[in-house]
Every structure is written in C-alpha cells, then in structure tokens.
C-alpha positions in Angstrom: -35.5 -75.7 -187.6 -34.3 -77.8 -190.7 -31.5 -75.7 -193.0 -33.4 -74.4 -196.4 -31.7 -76.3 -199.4 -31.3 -73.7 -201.7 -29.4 -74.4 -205.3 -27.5 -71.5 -207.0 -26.9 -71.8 -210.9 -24.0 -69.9 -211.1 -22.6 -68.0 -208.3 -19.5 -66.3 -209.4 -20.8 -62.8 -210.7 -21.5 -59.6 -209.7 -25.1 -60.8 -207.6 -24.7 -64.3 -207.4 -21.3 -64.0 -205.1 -23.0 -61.3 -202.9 -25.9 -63.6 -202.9 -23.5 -66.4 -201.5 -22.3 -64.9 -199.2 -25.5 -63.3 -197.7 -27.3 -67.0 -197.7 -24.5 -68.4 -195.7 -25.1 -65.9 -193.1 -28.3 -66.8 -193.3 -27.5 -70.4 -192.6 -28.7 -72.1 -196.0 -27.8 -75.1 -196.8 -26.5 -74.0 -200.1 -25.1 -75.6 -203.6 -23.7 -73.9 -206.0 -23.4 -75.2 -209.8 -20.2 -73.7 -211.9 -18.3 -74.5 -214.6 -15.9 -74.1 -212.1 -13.1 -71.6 -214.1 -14.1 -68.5 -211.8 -10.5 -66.4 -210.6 -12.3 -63.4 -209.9 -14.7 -64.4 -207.1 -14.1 -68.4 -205.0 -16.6 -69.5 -203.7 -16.4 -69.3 -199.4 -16.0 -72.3 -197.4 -19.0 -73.9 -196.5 -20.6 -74.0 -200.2 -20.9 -77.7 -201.5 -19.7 -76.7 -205.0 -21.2 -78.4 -208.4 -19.3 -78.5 -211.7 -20.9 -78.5 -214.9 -22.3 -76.3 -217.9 -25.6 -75.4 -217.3 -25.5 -75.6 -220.9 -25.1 -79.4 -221.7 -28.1 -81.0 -219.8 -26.9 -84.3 -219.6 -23.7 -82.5 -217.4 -26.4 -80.9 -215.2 -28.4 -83.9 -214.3 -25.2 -85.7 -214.0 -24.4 -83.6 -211.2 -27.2 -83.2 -209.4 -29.0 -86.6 -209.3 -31.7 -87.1 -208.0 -31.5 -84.4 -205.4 -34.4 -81.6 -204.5 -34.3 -78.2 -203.0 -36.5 -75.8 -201.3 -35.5 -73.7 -203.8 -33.7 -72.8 -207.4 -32.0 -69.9 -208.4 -30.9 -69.4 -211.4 -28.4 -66.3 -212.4 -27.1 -67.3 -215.8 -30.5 -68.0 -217.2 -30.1 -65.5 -220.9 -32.2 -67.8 -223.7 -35.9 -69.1 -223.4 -33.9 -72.5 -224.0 -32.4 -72.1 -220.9 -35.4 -71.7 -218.8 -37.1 -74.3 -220.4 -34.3 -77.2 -219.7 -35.0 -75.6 -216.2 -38.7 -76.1 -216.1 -38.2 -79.7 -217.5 -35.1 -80.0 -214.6 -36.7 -78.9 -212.0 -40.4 -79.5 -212.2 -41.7 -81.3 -209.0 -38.0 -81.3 -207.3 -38.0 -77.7 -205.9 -40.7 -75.7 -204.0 -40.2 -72.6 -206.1 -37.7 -71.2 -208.8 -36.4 -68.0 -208.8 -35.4 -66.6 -212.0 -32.8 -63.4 -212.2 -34.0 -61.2 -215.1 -33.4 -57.6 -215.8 -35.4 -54.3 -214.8 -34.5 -53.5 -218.9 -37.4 -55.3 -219.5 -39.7 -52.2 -218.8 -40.8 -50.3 -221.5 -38.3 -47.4 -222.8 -39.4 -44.5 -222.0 -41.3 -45.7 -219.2 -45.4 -44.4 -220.0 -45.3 -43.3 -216.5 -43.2 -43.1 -214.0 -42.3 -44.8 -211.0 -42.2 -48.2 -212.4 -44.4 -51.1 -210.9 -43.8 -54.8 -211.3 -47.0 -54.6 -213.7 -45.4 -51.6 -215.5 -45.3 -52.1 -219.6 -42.4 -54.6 -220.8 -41.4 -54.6 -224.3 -39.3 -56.1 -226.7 -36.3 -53.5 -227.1 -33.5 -53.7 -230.1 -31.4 -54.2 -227.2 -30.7 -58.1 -227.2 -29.8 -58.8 -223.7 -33.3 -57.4 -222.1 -35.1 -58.5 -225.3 -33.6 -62.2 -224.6 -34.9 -61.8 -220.8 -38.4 -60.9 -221.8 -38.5 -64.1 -223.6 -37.2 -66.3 -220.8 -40.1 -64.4 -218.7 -42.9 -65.5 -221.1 -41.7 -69.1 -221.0 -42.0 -69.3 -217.4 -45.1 -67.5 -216.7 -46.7 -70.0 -219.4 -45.3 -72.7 -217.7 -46.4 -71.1 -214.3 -49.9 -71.1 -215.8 -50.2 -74.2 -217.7 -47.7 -77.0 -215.5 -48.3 -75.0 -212.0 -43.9 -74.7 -212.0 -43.5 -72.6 -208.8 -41.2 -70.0 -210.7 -40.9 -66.4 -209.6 -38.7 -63.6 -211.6 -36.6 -60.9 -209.9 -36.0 -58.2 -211.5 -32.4 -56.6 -210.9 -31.5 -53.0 -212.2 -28.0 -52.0 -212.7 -26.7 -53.9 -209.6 -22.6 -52.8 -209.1 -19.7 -54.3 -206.5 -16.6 -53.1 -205.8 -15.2 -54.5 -208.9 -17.5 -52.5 -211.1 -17.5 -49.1 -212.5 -21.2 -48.7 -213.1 -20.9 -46.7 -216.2 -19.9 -47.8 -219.9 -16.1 -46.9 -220.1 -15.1 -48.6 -216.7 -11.8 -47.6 -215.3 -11.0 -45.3 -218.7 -13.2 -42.8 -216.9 -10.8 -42.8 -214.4 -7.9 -42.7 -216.0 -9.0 -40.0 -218.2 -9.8 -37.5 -215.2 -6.6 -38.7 -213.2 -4.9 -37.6 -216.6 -6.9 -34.2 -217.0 -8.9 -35.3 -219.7 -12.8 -34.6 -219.9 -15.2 -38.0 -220.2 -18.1 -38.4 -222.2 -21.8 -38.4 -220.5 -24.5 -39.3 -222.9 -27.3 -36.5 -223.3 -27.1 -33.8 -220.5 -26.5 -35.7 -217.6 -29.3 -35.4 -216.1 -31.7 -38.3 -216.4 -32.5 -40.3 -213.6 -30.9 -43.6 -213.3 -30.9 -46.5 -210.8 -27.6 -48.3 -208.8 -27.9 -50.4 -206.2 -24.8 -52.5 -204.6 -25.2 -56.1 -204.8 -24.9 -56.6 -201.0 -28.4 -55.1 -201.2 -30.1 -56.8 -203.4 -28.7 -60.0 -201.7 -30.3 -59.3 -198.6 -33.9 -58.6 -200.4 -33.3 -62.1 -202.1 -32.4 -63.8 -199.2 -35.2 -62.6 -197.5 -37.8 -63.2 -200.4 -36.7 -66.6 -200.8 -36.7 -67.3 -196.9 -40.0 -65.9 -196.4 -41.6 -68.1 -199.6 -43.6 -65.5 -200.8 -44.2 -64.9 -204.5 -44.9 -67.7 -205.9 -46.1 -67.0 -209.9 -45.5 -63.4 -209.6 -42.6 -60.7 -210.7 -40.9 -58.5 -208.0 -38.1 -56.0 -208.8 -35.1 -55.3 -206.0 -34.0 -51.8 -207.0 -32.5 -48.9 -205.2 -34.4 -45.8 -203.7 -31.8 -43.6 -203.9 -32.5 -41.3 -207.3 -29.1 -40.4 -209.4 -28.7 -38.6 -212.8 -26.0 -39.7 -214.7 -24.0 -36.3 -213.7 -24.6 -37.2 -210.0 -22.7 -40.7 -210.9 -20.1 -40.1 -212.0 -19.6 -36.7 -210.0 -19.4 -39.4 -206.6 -16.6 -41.5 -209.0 -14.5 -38.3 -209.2 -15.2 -37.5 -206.0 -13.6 -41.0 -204.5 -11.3 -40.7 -207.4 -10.0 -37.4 -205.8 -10.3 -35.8 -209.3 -12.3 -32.9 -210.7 -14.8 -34.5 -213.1 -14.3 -33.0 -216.2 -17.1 -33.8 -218.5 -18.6 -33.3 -222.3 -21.7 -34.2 -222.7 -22.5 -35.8 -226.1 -26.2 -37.4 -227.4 -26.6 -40.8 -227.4 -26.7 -40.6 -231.1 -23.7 -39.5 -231.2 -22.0 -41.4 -229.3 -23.3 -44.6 -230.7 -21.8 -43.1 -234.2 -18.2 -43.6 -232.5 -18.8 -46.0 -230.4 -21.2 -48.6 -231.8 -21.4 -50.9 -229.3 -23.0 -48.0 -226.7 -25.2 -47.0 -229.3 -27.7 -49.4 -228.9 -27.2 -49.5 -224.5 -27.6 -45.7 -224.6 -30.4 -45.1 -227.2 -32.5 -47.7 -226.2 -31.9 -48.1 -222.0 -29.5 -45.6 -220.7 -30.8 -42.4 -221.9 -34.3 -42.9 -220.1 -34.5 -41.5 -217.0 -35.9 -44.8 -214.7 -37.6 -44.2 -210.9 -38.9 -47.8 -209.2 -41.5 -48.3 -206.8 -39.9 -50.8 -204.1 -43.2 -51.2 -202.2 -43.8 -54.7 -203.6 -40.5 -56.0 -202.3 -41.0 -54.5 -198.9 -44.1 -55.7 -198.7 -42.7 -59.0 -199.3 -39.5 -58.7 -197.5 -40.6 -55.8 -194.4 -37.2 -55.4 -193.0 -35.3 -54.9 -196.5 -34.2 -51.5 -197.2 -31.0 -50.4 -199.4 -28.5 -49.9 -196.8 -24.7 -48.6 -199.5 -25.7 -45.2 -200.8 -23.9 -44.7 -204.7 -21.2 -41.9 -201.9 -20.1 -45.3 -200.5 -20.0 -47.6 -202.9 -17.7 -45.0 -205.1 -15.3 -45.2 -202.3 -15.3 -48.8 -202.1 -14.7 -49.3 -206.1 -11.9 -46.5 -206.2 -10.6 -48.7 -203.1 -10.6 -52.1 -204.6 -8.7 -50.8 -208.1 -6.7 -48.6 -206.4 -5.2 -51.6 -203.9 -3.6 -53.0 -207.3 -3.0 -51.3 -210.4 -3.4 -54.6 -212.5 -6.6 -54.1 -212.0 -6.9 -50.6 -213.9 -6.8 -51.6 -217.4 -7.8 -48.6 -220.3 -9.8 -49.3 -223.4 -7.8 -47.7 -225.5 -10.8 -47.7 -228.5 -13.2 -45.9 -225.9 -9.8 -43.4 -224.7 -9.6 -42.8 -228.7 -13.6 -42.2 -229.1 -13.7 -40.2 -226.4 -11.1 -37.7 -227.4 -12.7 -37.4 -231.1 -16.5 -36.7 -228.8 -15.0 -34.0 -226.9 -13.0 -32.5 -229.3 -11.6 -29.2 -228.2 -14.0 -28.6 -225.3 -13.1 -28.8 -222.1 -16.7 -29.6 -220.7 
C-alpha cells in the first residue's frame, strides 16, 4: 500500500508537532513547510522539512514545485488572504485540504447546548475567531463554486505539556507556590473544554486517513466536562499546592487586565459542551484518551524539570494582587 503524501503548513506548535509525530507513526510520507526558526519543538527524523514563509507566495511555490499530495494541512492559516493563496496553490494538486480553525467560532452563548458542527457561528469582537470565521466562508465558497476539496477542523482549547491552559500561565503557579490566591473569572463554575493535543492528533490522523469529509466541518474536542474551578483545582493539585482562589467577573477583570477582557467577556466566560458524534462517526476508533488529572501532572512535570522555563508576568502578578485585594478566596 503506497505511503499517503501528506503536506503540513507549519508544524512547530502546540497541534501541529503532536500532529507530526502521530502521522509518522502512522507511516505518512510527510513534508512539513517552516520558516524554519522553531527552538521550542524540531521536527523528528524522518520529516522532509520545507523552508519558507507561507506568507510570501513566490517563497512557497519556490519550495514546493510542482509537487502534489494526497493531502494539505494547513495550521497557520489566520486571514481569509491566507486561505485564498491556498485555494489558488493548491487547487487540482491535493485530494483534499484540511483547514485548522477554532471551535470560537460558535456563537457566544451557545443558543443551545451541546454544540453541533451546524451549531450558530458568529462574528465575535474577539479578533482571532472572528478572523477564522472569515477564512471558513472563503473556503466553503470556494468548496461550492471551484469544487476545492477543503475540509475545516475545528480545535477547542487544545494544551501540551508546555502549556498552562489558562490566561496567566505559570504566574498561577507561582502565586499558589508563594501562598497567594489567583484570579478565576466569574464563579468558576462554567463549563469549559481541554483536550491534549496528542488527542486531537490521533482524530486528525485518522480523518485524514480515512478521506472522509470532504466540503464539510468537523470539530475534535474533548468529552471530558471541566468548570474553570475544576481546572485549575487539577493544576494545584499537580502543583502540590492548595488552590487559593478569588473569583472576579469578567468585567472586571478586563478593567485591569485589558487584554483578558475581550478573551473572557466574549469566549471564556460561556460555559461550552461538544457533541463529538460527528468525529467518531468519521473516525470509529477515536476517543480522548489524557484526562485534564493527567495532563496537569505532565505540564507541572515539563516546567518543573527546568526552572527557565517558569517565567512570571509580573503585569498579571500586579493585576492580580489589586483583583483580590484583601481576600483570601
């Protein structure tokens, strides 16, 4: 049976290096396109890697000739400019193209819950989903009037062990270990969605094996449900700390913080649930296998092996003293 030639754009981050690694197991015949300045994550042996900036088109085509692949996926896709170069790319040299969006596209506060791939999107103030929904449009047009094979994933909050999955990062930590309270927006108890990126590698490894899904949208979420308390109670938890916390409304927050304010108000205060039946319908044997327990221990792990890698925002440290005041949470 013939290798799939699969092409990664990017494939340094948070998904895309999971995603390497599980299509190697997988035995793809894979390429991955870089700008090549990545410290955080190489790429493995056995990747043919591709410099260039996705960006500058004439780079792109430079590097990849006249090749074609069974498939396209592209991680660093953020402007509708973006996917169109890509339509125009790869239109008639790749059996389907799978585009990374966000599961921030859904409408805020969901008008019913769980969320389906067919679900209400919207146009948030919240540029990075807003900028997804865009790319989206362009390639279900171009799905509809050029017949491009595209299909969209959607991603929701996908984490490694690099990654503390909340706003603050390691200053939540740090804070705790130093008997300080942290901030949780609201009252900690809206429902939120994690799900390690080992996971959603092997659901898009298997969706892009299988072929299925051609001019359709399929989100890769977890089913494990987690309020915000629940999060960062498994954080303190690895962290061997109590988790001292205030919670603060989004407002507020967002009138210390500015930057948060539009995440929290606009995404992060909703409480989100998926329905994952489309994917494993898709994909039969994919099913989360690193519960949020687990993948706490492995972040507190990977920062804890070298503290270079524990690094305080001193703005949020400030911010966060001013939310909690006196309290103790």
């Amino acid at each position: 049976m013939r290798r799939p030639r699969v092409l990664f754009l990017g494939g340094t981050g948070v998904l895309s290096a999971a995603c390497v690694r599980e299509f190697l197991a997988r035995d793809a015949d894979l390429t991955v396109l870089t700008r090549g300045r990545t410290l955080l994550r190489p790429l493995p042996e056995g990747v043919r890697a591709l410099h260039a900036d996705v960006h500058d088109d004439a780079a792109t085509r430079a590097a990849l000739g006249e090749e074609t692949f069974d498939a396209v996926v592209n991680f660093i896709g953020y402007t509708p400019q973006d996917v169109r170069a890509d339509v125009a790319r790869f239109g008639g040299r790749t059996a389907r193209y799978v585009f990374i969006s966000t599961g921030s596209v859904y409408a805020r506060p969901a008008p019913s819950l769980p969320i389906v791939e067919s679900s209400a999107r919207r146009n948030s103030g919240f540029e990075y989903p807003a900028r997804k929904l865009l790319c989206e449009e362009v390639l279900e047009q171009a799905f509809r009037d050029e017949d491009f094979p595209m299909t969209i994933v959607r991603a929701a909050h996908v984490y490694d062990e690099t990654v503390i999955p909340n706003l603050a990062g390691w200053t939540t930590i740090a804070r705790w270990r130093a008997g300080k309270p942290v901030v949780v927006h609201g009252d900690g108890t809206s429902m939120w969605n994690l799900l390690h990126a080992r996971d959603f590698a092997r659901g898009l490894a298997g969706l892009v094996v299988n072929g299925r899904g051609i001019g359709e949208s399929v989100h890769i979420t977890s089913d494990e449900l987690l309020t915000w308390d629940e999060i960062h109670f498994s954080l303190a938890r690895a962290a061997g700390v109590e988790p001292r916390i205030v919670h603060r409304s989004s407002e507020d927050i967002g009138r210390v913080i500015e930057w948060m304010g539009p995440v929290l108000t606009e995404d992060f205060r909703h409480s989100v649930i998926y329905d994952n039946s489309k994917i494993k319908r898709m994909v039969p044997d994919f099913s989360p296998q690193v519960p949020f327990a687990q993948g706490a221990r492995e972040i507190l792990e990977w920062f804890d092996a070298d503290p270079s890698r524990q690094r305080v925002d001193g703005d949020i440290d400030a911010a966060f003293d001013r939310l909690a005041g006196d309290r103790d949470g």
